[in-house]
C-alpha positions in Angstrom: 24.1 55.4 -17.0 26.2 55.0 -19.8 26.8 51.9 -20.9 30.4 51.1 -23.1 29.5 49.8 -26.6 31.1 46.4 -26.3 29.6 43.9 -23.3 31.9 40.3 -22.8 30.2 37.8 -21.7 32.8 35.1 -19.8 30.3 31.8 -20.3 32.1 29.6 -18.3 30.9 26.8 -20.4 33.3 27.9 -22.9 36.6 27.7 -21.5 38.6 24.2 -20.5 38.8 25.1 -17.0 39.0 28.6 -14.7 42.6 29.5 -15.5 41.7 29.9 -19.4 38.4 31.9 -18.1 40.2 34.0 -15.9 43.2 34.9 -18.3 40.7 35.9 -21.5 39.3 38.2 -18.7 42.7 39.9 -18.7 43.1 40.0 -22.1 39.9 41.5 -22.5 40.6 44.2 -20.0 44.1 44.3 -21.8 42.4 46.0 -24.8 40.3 48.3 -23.6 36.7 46.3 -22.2 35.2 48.2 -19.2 32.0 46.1 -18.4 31.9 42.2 -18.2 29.4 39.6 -17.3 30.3 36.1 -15.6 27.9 33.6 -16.3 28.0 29.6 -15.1 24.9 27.9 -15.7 26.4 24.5 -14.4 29.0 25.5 -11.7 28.3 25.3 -7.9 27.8 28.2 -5.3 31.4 28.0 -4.2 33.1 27.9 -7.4 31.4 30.8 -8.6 31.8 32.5 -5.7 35.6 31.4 -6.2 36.0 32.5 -10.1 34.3 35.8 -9.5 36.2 36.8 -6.3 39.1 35.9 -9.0 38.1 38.1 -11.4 37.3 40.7 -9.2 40.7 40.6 -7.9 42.5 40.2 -11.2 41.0 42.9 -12.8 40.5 45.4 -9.8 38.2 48.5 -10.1 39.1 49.5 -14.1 36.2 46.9 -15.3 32.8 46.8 -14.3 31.5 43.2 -13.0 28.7 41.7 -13.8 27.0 38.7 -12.1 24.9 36.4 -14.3 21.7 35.2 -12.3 22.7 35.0 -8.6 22.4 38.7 -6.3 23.6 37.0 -3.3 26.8 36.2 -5.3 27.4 39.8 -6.8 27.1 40.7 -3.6 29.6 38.4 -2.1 32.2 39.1 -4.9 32.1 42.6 -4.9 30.6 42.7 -8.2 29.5 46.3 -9.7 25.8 44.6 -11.1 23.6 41.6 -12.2 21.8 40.2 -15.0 18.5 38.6 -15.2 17.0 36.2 -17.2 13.3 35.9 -17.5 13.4 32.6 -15.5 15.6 34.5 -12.9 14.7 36.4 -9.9 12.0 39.2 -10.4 13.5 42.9 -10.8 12.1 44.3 -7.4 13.6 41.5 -5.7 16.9 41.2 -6.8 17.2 45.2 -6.6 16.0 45.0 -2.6 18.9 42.4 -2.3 21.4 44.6 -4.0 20.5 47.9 -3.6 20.2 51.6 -5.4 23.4 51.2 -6.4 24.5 48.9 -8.2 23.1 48.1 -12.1 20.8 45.7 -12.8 19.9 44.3 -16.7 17.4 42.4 -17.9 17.0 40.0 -20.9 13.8 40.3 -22.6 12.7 38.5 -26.3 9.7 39.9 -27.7 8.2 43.2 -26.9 5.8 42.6 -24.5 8.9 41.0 -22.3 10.5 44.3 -23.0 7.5 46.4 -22.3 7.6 44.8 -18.8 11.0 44.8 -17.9 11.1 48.6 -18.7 8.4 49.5 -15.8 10.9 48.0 -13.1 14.0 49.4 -11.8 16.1 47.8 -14.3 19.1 50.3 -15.6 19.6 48.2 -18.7 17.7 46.0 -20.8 19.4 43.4 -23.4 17.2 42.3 -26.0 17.9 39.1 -28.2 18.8 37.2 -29.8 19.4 39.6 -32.9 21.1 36.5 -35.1 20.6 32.5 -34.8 22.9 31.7 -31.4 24.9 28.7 -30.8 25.4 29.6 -27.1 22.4 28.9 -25.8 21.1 25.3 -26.0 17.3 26.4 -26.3 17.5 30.1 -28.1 14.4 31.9 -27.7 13.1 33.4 -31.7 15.1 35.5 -33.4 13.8 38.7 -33.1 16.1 40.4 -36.1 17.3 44.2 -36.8 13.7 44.7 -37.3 13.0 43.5 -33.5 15.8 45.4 -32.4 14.2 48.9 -34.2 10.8 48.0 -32.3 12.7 47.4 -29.3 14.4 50.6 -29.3 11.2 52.7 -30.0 9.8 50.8 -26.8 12.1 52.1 -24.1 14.5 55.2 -23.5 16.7 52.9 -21.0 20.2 52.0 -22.2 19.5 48.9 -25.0 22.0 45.8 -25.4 22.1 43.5 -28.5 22.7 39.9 -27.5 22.6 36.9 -29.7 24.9 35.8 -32.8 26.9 39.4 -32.9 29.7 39.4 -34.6 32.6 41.6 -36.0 31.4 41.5 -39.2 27.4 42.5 -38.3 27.8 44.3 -34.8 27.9 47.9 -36.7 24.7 47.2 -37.8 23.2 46.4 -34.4 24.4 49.3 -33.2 22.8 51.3 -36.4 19.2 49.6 -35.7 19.4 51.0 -31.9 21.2 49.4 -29.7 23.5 51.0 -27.3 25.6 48.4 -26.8 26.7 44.3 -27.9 26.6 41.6 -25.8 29.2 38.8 -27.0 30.5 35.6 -26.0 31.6 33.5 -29.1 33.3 35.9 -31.6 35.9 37.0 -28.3 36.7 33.5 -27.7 39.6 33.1 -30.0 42.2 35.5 -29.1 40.3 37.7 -27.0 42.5 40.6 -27.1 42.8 40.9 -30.6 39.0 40.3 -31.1 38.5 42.4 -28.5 40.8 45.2 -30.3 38.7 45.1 -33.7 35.5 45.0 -32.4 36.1 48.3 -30.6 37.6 49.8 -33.9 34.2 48.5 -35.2 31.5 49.9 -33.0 33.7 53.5 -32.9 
């Protein structure tokens, strides 16, 4: 699989309601993204089921969707894959529920976490947090550029950077190993134009 450089995340946390949500989606298709994640950590069943149906049908088959946490829901929305956290579902399970064929990532934060996650069927593992995060309430250790060179002699499986990436350091991330960014706070302000230079950045 070949993962694009830049990964969105949509954290619904950060956006006054659905409408905001949905329209950075568009602007982030609008300049060029081709892989997003949806993640609501505090919505119900229905309204995530509701917002990602929305997505799905806003931005059509150009972008690849991702589901934070919840198979039966990428399944329900249509959506191309799903993440795991370390608290989430177990690999093998959530790949019986969904399938050979859609992807499935994994977040991992030290190298034995990595190490694991790499023996299941995972297609991609995310590895973080690179920099000190403000978008999780209780980060787990940064694990640096030096974490990220250790991470990337650890596995041959496609490698995404997730944690405090930013225009101004993601060309480094990518340098250290990893194939692509995960980002959520440095899109949130004008999305498309964000969006815009951090493709110029990564190349």
């Amino acid at each position: 699989m070949l993962l694009p450089r830049l990964y969105p995340i949509l954290d619904a946390g950060c956006f006054p309601d659905a409408n905001a949500m949905l329209a950075a989606a568009e602007e982030l298709a609008a300049a060029g993204c081709a892989l997003l994640q949806y993640r609501n950590k505090q919505g119900t069943a229905r309204q995530m089921l509701e917002e990602a149906r929305e997505l799905r049908a806003r931005l059509g088959v150009s972008v690849k969707l991702i589901m934070n946490d919840r198979a039966d829901l990428c399944l329900a929305a249509g959506f191309d894959g799903l993440h795991l956290g370390q608290d989430d579902l177990l690999p093998k399970s959530a790949r019986r529920i969904l399938g050979p064929d859609r992807w499935l990532g994994v977040s991992t934060h030290n190298p034995e976490q990595l190490a694991e996650a790499d023996k299941a069927s995972a297609d991609y593992l995310a590895i973080g947090p690179i920099f000190a995060t403000t978008s999780k309430a209780n980060p787990d250790p940064v694990v640096g550029l030096e974490g990220l060179r250790r991470a990337r002699e650890l596995t041959r499986k496609p490698l995404v950077a997730i944690g405090g990436i930013t225009r101004a350091n993601a060309r480094s991330v990518i340098d250290a190993g990893a194939d692509a960014v995960a980002v959520i706070s440095d899109l949130l302000r004008d999305p498309r134009k964000s969006a815009e230079e951090f493709l110029r950045v990564l190349g």
